[in-house]
Each structure stands twice: as C-alpha cells, then as structure tokens.
VEXKE-965620 format. One record per residue (C-alpha): z, x, y; residue in one letter. Coordinates in steps of 0.02 Angstrom, whole numbers, plus 32768, in hexadecimal, padded with zeros to 4 digits. Example, Ala and Ser with C-alpha at 12.3 -4.5 7.8 and 13.67 -1.06 7.14 Angstrom:
<atom <8186,8267,7F1F>,"A"> <atom <8165,82AC,7FCB>,"S"> 
END
This chain:
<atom <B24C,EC3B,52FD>,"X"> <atom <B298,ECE5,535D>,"X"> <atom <B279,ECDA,5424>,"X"> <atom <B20C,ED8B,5400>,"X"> <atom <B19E,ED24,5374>,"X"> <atom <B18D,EC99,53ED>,"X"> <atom <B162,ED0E,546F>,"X"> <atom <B0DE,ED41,5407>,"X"> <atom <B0A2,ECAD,53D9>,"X"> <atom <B091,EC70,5494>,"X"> <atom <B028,ED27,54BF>,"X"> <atom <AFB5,ED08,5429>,"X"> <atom <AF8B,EC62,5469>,"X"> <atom <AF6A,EC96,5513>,"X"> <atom <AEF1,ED15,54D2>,"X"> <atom <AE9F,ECAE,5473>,"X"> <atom <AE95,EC2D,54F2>,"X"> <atom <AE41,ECBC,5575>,"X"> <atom <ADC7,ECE8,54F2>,"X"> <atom <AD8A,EC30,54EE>,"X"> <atom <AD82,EC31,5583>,"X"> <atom <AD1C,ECC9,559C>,"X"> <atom <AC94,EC74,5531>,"X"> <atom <AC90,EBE8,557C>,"X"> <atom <AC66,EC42,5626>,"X"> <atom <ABFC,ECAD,55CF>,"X"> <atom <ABA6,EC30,555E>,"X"> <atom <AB8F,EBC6,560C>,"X"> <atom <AB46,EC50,565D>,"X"> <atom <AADE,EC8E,55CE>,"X"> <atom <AAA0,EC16,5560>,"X"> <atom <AA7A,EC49,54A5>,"X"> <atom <A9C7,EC54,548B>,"X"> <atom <A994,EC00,53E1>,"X"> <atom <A8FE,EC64,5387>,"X"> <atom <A895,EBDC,53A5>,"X"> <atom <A8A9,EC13,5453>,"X"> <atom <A862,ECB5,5448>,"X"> <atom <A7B1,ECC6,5466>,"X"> <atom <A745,ED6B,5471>,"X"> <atom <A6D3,ED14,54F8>,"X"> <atom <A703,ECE3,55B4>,"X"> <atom <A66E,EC8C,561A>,"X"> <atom <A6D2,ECCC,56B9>,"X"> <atom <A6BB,ED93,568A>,"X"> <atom <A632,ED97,571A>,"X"> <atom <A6AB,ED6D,5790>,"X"> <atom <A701,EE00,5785>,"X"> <atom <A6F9,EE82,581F>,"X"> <atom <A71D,EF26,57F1>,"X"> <atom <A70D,EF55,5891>,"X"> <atom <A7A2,EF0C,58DC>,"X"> <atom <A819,EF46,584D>,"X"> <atom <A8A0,EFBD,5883>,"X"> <atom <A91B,EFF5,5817>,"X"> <atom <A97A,F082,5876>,"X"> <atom <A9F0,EFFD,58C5>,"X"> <atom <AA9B,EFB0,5893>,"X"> <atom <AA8E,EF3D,580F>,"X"> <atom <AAE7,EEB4,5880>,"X"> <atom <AAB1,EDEE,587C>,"X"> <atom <AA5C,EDEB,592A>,"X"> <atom <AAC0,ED37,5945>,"X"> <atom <AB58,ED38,58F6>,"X"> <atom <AB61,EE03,590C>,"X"> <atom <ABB6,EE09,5857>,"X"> <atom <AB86,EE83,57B4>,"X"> <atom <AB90,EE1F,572D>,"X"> <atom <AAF0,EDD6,56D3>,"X"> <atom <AA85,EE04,5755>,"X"> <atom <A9CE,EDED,574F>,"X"> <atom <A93F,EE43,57AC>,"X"> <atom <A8AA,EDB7,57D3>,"X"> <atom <A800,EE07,57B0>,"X"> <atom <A7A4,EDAD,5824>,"X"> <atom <A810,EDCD,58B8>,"X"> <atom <A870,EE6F,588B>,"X"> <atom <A909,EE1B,58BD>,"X"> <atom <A9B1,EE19,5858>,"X"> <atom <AA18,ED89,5828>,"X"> <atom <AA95,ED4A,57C9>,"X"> <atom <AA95,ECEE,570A>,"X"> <atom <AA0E,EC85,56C5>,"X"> <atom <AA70,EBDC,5688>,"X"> <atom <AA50,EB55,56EA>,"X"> <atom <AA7F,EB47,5795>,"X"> <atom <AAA1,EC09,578F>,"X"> <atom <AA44,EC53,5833>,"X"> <atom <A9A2,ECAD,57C8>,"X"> <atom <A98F,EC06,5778>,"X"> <atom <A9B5,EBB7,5829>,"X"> <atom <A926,EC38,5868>,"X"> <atom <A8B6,EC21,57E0>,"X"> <atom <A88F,EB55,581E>,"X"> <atom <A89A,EB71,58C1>,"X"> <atom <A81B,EBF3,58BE>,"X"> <atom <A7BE,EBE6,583A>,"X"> <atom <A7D5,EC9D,57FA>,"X"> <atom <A7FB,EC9C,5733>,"X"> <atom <A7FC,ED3B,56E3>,"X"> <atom <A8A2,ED8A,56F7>,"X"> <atom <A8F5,EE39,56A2>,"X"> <atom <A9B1,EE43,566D>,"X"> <atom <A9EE,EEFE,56C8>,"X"> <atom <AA6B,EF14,563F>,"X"> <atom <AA16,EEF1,559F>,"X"> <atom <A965,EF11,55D3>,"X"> <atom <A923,EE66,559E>,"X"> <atom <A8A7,EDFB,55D9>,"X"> <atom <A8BE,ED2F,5607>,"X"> <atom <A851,ECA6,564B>,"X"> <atom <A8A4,EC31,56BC>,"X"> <atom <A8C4,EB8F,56B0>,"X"> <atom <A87D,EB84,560E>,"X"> <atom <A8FB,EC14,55E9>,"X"> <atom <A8A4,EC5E,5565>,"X"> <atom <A8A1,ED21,552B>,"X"> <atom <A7F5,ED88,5544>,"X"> <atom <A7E7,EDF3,54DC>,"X"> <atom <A748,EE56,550E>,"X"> <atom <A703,EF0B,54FA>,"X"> <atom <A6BE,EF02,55A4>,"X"> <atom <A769,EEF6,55F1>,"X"> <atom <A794,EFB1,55A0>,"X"> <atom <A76A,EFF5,565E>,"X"> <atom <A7EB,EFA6,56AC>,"X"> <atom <A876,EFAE,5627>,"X"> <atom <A84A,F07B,562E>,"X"> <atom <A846,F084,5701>,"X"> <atom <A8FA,F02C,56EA>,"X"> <atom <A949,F0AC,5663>,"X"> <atom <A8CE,F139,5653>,"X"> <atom <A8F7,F186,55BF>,"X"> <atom <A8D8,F24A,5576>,"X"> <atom <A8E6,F297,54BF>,"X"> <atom <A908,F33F,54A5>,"X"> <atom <A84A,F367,548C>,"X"> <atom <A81F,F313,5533>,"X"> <atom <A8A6,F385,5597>,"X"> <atom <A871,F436,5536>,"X"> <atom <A7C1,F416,5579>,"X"> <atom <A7EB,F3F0,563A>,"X"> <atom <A7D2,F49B,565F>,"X"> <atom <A73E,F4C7,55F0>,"X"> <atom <A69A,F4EE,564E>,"X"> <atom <A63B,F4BC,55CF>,"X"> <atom <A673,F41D,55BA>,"X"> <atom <A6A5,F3F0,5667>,"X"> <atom <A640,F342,56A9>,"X"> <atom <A629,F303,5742>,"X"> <atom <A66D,F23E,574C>,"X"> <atom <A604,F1C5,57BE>,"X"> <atom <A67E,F124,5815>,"X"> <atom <A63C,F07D,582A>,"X"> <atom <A5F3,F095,58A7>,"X"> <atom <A587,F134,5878>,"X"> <atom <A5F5,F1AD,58C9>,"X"> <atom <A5F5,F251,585D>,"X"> <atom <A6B2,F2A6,583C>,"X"> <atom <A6EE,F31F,57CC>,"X"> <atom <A799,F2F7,5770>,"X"> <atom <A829,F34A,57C6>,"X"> <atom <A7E3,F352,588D>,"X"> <atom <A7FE,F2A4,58BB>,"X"> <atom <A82E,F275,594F>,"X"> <atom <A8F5,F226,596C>,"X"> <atom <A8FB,F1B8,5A0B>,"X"> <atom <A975,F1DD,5AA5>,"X"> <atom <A9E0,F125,5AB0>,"X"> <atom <AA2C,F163,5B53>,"X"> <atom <AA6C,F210,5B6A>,"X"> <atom <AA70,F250,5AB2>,"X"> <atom <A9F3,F2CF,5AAB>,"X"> <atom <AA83,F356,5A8E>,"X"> <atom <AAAB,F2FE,59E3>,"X"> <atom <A9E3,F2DA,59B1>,"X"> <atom <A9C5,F3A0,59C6>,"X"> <atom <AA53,F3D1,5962>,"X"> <atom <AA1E,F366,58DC>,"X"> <atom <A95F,F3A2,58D1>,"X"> <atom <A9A7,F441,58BB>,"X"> <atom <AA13,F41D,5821>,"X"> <atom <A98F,F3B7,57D3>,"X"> <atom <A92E,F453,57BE>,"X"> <atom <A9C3,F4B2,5774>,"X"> <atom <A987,F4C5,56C2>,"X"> <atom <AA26,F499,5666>,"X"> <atom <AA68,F416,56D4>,"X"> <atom <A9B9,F3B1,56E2>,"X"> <atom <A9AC,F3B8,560D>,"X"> <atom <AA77,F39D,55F4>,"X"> <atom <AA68,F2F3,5672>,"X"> <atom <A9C1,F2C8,5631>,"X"> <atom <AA00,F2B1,5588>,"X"> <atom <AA67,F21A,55A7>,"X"> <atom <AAB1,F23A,54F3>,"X"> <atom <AB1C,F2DD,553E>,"X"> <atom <AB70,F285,558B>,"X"> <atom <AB96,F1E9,5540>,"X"> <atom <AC33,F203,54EF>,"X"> <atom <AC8F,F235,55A4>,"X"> <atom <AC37,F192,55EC>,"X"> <atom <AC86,F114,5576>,"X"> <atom <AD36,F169,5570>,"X"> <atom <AD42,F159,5637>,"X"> <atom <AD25,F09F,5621>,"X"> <atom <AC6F,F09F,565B>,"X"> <atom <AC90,F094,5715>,"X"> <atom <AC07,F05E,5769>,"X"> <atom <AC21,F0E2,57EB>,"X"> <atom <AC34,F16D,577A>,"X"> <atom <ABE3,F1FE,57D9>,"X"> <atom <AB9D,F24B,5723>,"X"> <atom <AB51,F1A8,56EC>,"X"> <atom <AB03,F197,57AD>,"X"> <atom <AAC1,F244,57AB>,"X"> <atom <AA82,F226,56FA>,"X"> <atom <AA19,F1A1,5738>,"X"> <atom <A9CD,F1ED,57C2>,"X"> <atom <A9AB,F282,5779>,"X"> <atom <A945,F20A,56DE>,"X"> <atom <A8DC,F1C8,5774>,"X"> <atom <A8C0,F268,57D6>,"X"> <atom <A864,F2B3,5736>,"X"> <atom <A822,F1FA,56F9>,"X"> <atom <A774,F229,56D5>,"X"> <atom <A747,F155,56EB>,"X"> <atom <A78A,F122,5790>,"X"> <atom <A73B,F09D,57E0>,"X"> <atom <A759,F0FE,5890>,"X"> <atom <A752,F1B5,58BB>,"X"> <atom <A809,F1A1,58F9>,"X"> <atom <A8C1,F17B,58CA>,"X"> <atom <A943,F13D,5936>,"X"> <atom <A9FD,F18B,5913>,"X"> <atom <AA44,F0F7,5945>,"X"> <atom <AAB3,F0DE,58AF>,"X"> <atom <AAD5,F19E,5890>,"X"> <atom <AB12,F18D,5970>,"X"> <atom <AB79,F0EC,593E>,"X"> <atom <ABE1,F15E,58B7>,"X"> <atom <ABF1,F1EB,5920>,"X"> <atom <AC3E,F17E,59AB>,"X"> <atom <ACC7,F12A,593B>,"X"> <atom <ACE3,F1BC,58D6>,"X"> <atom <ACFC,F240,5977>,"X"> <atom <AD55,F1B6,59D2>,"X"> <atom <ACEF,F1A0,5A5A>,"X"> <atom <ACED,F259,5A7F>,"X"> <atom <AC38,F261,5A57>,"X"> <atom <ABCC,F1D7,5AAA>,"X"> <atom <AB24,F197,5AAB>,"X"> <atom <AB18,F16C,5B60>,"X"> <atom <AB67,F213,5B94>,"X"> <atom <AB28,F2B9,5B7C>,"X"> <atom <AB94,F345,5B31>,"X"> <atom <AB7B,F3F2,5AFA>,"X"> <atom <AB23,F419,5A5C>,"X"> <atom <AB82,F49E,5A18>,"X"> <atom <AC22,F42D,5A3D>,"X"> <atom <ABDA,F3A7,59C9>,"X"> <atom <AB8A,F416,594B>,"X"> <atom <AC3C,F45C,593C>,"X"> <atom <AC88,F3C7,5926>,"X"> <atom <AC00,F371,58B0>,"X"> <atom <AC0C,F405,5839>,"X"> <atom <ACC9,F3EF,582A>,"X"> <atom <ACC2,F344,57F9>,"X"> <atom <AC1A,F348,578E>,"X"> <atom <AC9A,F3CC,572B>,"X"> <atom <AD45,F357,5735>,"X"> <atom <ACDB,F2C7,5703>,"X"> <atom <AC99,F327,5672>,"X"> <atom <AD58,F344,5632>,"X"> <atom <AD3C,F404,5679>,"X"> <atom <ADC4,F486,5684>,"X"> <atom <ADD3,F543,56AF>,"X"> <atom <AD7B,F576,5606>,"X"> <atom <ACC0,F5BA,563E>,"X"> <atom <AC7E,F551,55AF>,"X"> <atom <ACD4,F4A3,55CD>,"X"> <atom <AC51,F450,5621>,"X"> <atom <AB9E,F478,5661>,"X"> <atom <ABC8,F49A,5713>,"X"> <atom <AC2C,F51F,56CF>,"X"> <atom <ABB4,F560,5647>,"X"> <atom <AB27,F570,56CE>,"X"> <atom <AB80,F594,5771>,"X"> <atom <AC29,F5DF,5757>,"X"> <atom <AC35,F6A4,576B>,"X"> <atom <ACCF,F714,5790>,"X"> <atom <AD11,F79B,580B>,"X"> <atom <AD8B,F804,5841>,"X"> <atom <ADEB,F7FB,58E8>,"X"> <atom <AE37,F882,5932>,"X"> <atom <AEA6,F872,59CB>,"X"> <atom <AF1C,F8CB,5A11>,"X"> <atom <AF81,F8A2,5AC0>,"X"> <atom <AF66,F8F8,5B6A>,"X"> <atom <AFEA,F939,5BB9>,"X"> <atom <B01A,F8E6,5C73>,"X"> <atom <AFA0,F936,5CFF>,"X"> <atom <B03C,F959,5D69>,"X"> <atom <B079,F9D3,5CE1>,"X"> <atom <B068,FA8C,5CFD>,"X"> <atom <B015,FB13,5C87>,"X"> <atom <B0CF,FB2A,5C3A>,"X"> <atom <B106,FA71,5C27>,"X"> <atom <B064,FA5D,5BD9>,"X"> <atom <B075,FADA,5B54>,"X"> <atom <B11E,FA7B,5B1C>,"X"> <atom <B0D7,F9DE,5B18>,"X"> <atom <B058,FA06,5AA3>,"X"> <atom <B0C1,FA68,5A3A>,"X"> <atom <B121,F9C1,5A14>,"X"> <atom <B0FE,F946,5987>,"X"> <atom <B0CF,F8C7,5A15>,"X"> <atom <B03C,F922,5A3D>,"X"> <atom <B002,F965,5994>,"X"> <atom <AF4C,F927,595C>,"X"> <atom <AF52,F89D,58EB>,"X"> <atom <AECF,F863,587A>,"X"> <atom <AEA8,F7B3,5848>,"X"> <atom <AE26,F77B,57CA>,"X"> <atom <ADC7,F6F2,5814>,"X"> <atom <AD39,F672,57C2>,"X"> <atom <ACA7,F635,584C>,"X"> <atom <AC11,F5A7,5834>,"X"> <atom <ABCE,F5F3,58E8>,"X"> <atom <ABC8,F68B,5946>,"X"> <atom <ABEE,F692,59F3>,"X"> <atom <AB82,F6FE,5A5D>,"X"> <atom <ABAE,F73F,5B04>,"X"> <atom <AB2F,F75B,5B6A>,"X"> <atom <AB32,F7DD,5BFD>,"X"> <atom <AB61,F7AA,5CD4>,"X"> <atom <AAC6,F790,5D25>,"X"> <atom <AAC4,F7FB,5DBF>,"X"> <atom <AB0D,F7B4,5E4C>,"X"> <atom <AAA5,F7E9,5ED6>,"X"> <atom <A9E3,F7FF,5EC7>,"X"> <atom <A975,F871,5F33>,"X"> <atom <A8D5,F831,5F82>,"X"> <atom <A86C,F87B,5EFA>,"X"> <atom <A8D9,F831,5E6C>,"X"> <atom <A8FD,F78A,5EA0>,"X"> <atom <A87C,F72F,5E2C>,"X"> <atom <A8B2,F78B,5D94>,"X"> <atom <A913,F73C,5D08>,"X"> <atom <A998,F7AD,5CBC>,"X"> <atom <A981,F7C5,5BF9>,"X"> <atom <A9D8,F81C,5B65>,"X"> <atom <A99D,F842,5ABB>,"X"> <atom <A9F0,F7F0,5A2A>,"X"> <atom <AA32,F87E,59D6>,"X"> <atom <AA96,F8A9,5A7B>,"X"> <atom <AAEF,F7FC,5A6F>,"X"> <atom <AB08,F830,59A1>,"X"> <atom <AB67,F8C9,59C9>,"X"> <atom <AC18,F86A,59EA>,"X"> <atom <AC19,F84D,5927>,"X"> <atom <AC05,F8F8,5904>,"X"> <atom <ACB5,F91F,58E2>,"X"> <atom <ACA3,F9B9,598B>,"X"> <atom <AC87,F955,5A0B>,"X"> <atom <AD25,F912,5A7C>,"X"> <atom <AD28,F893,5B08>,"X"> <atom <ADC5,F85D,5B58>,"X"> <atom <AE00,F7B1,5B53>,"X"> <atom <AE7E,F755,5BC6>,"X"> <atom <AF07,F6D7,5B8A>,"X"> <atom <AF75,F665,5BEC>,"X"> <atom <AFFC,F6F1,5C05>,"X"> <atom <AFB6,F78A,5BA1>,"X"> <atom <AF02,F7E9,5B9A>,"X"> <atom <AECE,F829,5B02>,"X"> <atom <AE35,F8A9,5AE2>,"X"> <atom <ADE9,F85A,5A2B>,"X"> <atom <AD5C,F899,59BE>,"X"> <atom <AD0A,F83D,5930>,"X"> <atom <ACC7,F877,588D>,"X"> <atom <AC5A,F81C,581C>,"X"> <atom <AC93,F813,5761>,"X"> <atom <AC27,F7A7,571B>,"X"> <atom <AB78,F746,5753>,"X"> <atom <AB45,F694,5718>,"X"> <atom <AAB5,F66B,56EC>,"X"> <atom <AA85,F5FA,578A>,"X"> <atom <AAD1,F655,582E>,"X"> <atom <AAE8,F5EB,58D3>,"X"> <atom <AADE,F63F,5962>,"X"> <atom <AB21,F5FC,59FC>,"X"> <atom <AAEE,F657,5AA3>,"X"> <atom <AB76,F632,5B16>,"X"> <atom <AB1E,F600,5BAB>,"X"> <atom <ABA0,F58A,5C14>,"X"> <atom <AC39,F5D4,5C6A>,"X"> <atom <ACB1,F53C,5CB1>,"X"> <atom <AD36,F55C,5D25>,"X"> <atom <ADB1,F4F5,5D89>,"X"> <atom <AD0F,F4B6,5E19>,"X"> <atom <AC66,F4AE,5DB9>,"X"> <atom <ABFD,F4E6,5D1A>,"X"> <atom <AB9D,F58F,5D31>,"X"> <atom <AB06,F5AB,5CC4>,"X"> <atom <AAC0,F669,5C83>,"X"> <atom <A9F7,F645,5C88>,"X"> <atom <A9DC,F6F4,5C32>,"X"> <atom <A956,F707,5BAD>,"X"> <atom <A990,F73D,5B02>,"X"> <atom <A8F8,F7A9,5AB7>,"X"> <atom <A913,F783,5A01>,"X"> <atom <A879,F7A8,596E>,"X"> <atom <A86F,F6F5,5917>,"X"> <atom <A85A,F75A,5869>,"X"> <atom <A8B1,F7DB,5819>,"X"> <atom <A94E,F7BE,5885>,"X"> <atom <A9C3,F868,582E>,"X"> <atom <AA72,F82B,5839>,"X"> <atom <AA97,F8D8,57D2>,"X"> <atom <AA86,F934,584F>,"X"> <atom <AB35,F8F8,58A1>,"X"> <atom <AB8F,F910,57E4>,"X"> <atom <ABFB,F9AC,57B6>,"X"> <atom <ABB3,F9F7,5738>,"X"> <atom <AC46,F9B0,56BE>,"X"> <atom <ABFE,F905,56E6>,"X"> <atom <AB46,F925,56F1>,"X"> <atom <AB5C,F95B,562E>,"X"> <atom <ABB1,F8B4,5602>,"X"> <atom <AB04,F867,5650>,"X"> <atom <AA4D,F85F,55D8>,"X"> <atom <AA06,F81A,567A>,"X"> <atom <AA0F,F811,5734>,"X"> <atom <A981,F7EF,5785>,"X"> <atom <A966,F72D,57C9>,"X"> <atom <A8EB,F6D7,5816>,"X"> <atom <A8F9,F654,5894>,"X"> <atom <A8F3,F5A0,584D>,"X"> <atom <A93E,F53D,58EF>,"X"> <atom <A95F,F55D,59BC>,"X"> <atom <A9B5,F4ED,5A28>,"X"> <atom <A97A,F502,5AF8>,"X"> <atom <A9C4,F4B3,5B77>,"X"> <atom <A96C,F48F,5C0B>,"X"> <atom <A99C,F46B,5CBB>,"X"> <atom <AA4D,F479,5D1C>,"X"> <atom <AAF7,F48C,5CCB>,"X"> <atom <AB40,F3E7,5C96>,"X"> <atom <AA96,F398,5CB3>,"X"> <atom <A9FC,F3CB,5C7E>,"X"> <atom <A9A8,F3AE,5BCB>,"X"> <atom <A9AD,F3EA,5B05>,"X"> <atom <A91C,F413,5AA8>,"X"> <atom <A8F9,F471,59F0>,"X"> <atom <A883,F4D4,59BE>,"X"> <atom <A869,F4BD,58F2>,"X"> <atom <A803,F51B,585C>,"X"> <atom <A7B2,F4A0,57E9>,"X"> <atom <A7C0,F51E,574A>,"X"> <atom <A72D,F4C3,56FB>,"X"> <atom <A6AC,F4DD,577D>,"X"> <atom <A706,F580,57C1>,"X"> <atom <A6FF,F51B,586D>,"X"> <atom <A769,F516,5913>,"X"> <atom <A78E,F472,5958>,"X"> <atom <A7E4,F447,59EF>,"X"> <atom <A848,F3B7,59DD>,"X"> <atom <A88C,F342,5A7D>,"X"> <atom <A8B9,F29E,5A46>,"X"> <atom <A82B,F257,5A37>,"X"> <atom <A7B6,F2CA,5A55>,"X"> <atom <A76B,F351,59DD>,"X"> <atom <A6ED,F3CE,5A06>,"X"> <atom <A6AF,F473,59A7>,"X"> <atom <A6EE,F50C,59E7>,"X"> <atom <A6D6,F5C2,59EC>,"X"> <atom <A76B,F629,59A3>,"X"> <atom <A742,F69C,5A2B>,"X"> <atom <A768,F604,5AB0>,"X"> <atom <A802,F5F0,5A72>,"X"> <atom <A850,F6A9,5A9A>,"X"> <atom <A83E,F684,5B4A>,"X"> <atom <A89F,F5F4,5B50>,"X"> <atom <A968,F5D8,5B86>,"X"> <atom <A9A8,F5E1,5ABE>,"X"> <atom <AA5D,F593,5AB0>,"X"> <atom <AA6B,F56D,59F4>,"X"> <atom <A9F5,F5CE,597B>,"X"> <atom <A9FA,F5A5,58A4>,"X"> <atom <A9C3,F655,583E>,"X"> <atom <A99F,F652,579B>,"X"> <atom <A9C2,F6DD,5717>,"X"> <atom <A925,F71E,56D2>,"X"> <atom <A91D,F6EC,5616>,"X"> <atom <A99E,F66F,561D>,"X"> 
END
C-alpha cells in the first residue's frame, strides 16, 4: 500500500469513527422512540400553563446555557436541555413534577420521564405561537377591510394583527420604533412573512443562528400572528443579532440614533439577501432605492478678489461636475431657529412646511457645503422616486462640545403627499404617479442624546393611527400626529 492510500485509509477511519461517535452522543441524548411509544393521549395536558410560555427569547438551556436539543417545559415555561436520562429536562421533570415538554427545533411534543411523544390537536396553539406561519392567501388579505379581525390574547385583551406592542429590554426603543415602521412597509412585511422567500439565502449562509434575515423573519411572523397568547413581542432575539452582527456598535442597553440604525439595518437586510447595485437585486432595493443627481461645483477661496475669482472658475478645477447618485433616504434640512426671541415670541415654536424642506431636490435649489479643506455649493435633483420614500428630518447638529436639537414643526398633509411637484418636467413624465401618503413617523421626544422614540403607524385594514411606544399602543388622531417633533417619516406611493 502507497503512503497517499494509507493516508486515506487512516482519514476514512477517523470519519467513520466521529460519525459513531456522533450517534452515540446523540442516541444517548435522544433516545429512539419505538411506535409503541407514541400515544395520542397525555393525562398531564392540564398541566400545561400557557400563560407562562414565552417564546421571544434565546433558545438557550437555562442550566447548561447550550443550543442543542433544547426543550421548553410547559408547566414552567422554562428551557432545558435533552430528554435522555439524566439530561437536565428529564433531571427537571422528577424533581418537579412537570411532564409535558416541546422540542424548539422540531416542534414535537414529549412526556417526561415516561418519555413518550404527544401527539395532540390541542397542542396546535403552541406549536403556531412558536413558528407562526402565513400562506400567500393569509398575507394578500392583511390589508383588506373587509376581512380584517380583531384577535383576543389569553387573557381577553383585544389586538389587531400588526400593532403589537415590542418591549424596551433597556435602552432599545430607537431599534423597536424602526422596526414597527418597516413591518408596515407593504413589501417588506409580505416578502419576510413568507418564510419561503427567503429560504434559499438562509440555507446557503449555513443557517446562522444570528442571521439578521432569519431574526427579522421571525419577528415580523409574530408581530402580525393573528393567535398570540399576549398582546406583545419581545425583540430580544432580533436585538441579540443586531449586536453580533453590528459588532457591538448597536446595543441594547445603550441608546443610539434611529436613522443611524435604520441605515445600517437596511444595508445588511440587502448584503444578507446576496444584494448588489442592481435596483431589483433584493427587496430593500425594489421598495426603497431611488436615484439623483448631484451637482457640485467648488467655491473659490474668500480671500480671492473679483479677478482671481473669475480665473478660478474658468479652470477645470472649478467646473460643475455631475454625479449620478442612488438613495434609500432623503435627508431634509431643516431651517436655524432664530437665535434671539422677543418678549411676545418667546413661547412660539418655529415651523416649516414640508414642501419647503422638498425644494433642495428640485434640481434649482443650491446650499453650500463645507469640507475639511474645500467648500462646495451642491444642488440635488431627483431622477427617479421609489415606491416607499424615507424621509429623514435632520434635527441634531453635533459639534466638538454638545448635541443641539431643531424643535421646529414640519407641517406636512398625511395624504396626498406630491413629490412631483419637485421633478423637472423630464422626470415628472417618466412618473404614472406621485402622490404618497404617510404610512410611518418616527418622534423623538425630550433632550438631544437623551430623550425618547416613538411611531406613529396606519393599520391599512382599519384605516387607523396608532401610536406605538414599546409597549404601549393607543389610537390616535392623524391630525395629532402633525404637531409632533417628526424625525423619520415612511410615504407610500399611491397605487403601489
């Protein structure tokens, strides 16, 4: 025999030997269940506490802290791990005397010590708070009015699908508003609610258990689950993702800036989804992305003269370039607030109509802009308008000392929103439609850097606004809601 066929040899027995192995740990762990071992009655079902079941956290063995076979106890709510013997659920199951147990993974139900599987209609509740799951006929009618229900909780509280509260940990009420808002996005709410879309992308990337598409998934399946057992969901393992996946630049114990982490959540929704520059590679891009033009041209020195001037911009240096740019947001500028305030005026809040903050995309309008070593005056025309437009209303200035906030009102109309009106004419014509409606606004309340997030939400079914924070949710009047401090606001184009 060659040294490379020996070689061989000795790898293929290793193998072989690590796949016995394998079973053995497994089979110890797990032990086969003979048919005769299968019943379709439990007497211990009326043990079960629905109450106490809570499936929004990690999936971790609450002793050994590990993932693997882990069981949720249905008496107690807690998790553990296995069910052979002298595995910690069987462990639990004799000291406790709790005996009806569910596997997280496959969904399947087990009676400790006895270890038998229940197989049970009754037990179709749970299995569907765990995995909620939609078919394509379930997500075309979420928006119906005709068909829209109202869901009761255990414990009679009345919710409607969608406007369900997502509970603050610590500090991450800038994450829970951002996602309210895309779960009311049309497209992204049926693409992630259809766990099939995405499917394909999940097992190629190895199935991570992190993976921030497979987290939002999931939360989105139990924001719009029309059985929950409570009239809430807790983010926890959507939070856990973001803080691997961000590396710790997003946190759940410190609060950050919306419109920082809507940026960066969009990106990698997109990268996760195998996205490129194409506006149809993924559906961030097919419902957010839009384009523009920049225009920009360099300013000329303030200590130059009328003359000096004149040959500077005659040179190629400070010609106006043009640069074709795409955008998933639109930053809005919004005007100083006056610096001093007379007697009369001092309990007035500034405000601004919409439309005035629109104009800088009008292709006309010019603002300068400073660099590190050059200012530039820049004007911005829109090419082409998505279907969903972010706006975000630049309301924080930071300098080298502190955070300033803007507190003026934007007057905005919450329907028939006519983005047209800042197109050339050119573009206008390359547009059926462009009036929107508002679907989503962000507010922040309180001090820069401190202060708190809240949305504002339309329930398309029951044409009703809801404002959303954290746990709380309350009707609202859309008229309310234009005299609040809007940071991040979610159109929607009319017909889309």
């Amino acid at each position: 025999m060659t040294a490379k066929a020996e070689t061989k040899s000795i790898n293929e027995k290793k193998v072989i030997k690590r796949k016995l192995e394998i079973k053995e740990e497994v089979d110890d762990e797990e032990p086969v269940i003979s048919k005769e071992k299968i019943i379709k009655q439990c007497p211990y079902l009326d043990t079960i506490n629905r109450h106490v079941l809570d499936f929004d956290f990690e999936k971790l063995c609450s002793v050994s802290l590990t993932r693997i076979n882990v069981y949720a106890c249905l008496v107690c709510g807690k998790y553990f791990q296995g069910r052979g013997n002298n595995t910690h659920a069987y462990t639990h199951s004799v000291g406790e005397s709790h005996h009806v147990f569910l596997n997280l993974l496959s969904l399947r139900f087990y009676c400790l010590p006895d270890n038998y599987e229940i197989i049970d209609s009754s037990l179709d509740d749970i299995k569907y708070v765990l995995n909620p799951t939609f078919t394509k006929i379930d997500i075309n009618i979420l928006d119906e009015a005709e068909k829209a229900k109202t869901s009761r909780t255990l414990d009679g509280t009345l919710y409607h699908p969608g406007i369900v509260g997502l509970n603050n940990i610590k500090a991450n009420d800038y994450c829970n508003v951002v996602l309210q808002a895309l779960s009311h996005v049309g497209p992204i709410r049926d693409y992630f609610l259809n766990e099939l879309s995405y499917a394909k992308i999940k097992r190629s990337s190895g199935d991570s258990p992190f993976a921030i598409v497979q987290r939002f998934g999931e939360l989105m399946r139990k924001l719009w689950n029309p059985r929950n057992f409570k009239a809430h969901v807790s983010p926890h393992e959507m939070l856990q993702a973001v803080v691997l996946w961000s590396n710790k630049k997003f946190q759940i114990i410190e609060q950050s800036d919306p419109i920082d982490f809507l940026t960066w959540f969009l990106h990698e929704l997109h990268r996760q989804l195998r996205g490129n520059k194409n506006p149809n590679s993924s559906i961030i891009n097919r419902t957010f992305l839009g384009e523009m033009k920049i225009y920009s041209r360099k300013i000329p020195p303030v200590e130059c003269d009328d003359a000096q001037k004149e040959v500077l911009l005659a040179t190629e240096e400070y010609k106006e370039t043009i640069e074709t740019s795409n955008f998933l947001y639109l930053n809005c500028d919004l005007p100083p607030p006056p610096l001093f305030i007379d007697e009369f005026r001092e309990n007035i809040i500034p405000q601004v109509n919409l439309y005035q903050l629109l104009a800088k995309f009008n292709g006309v309008t010019e603002k300068e802009y400073k660099s590190y070593k050059d200012n530039f005056m820049k004007r911005f025309e829109i090419t082409i308008l998505p279907k969903f437009i972010i706006l975000y209303i630049k309301r924080f200035t930071k300098n080298t000392f502190f955070i300033d906030k803007n507190p003026t009102i934007v007057n905005f109309p919450v329907k028939n929103v006519d983005f047209g009106d800042i197109l050339t004419p050119e573009h206008k014509k390359k547009h059926p439609e462009t009036r929107y409606n508002l679907i989503a606004n962000i507010v922040h309340d309180g001090e820069p850097g401190k202060g708190t997030y809240r949305a504002h939400i339309l329930h398309k079914a029951t044409n009703q606004w809801f404002e959303m924070q954290d746990l709380h949710v309350t009707l609202i009047l859309p008229q309310m809601i234009t005299l609040t401090e809007a940071y991040i606001q979610i159109y929607e184009q009319q017909g889309s």
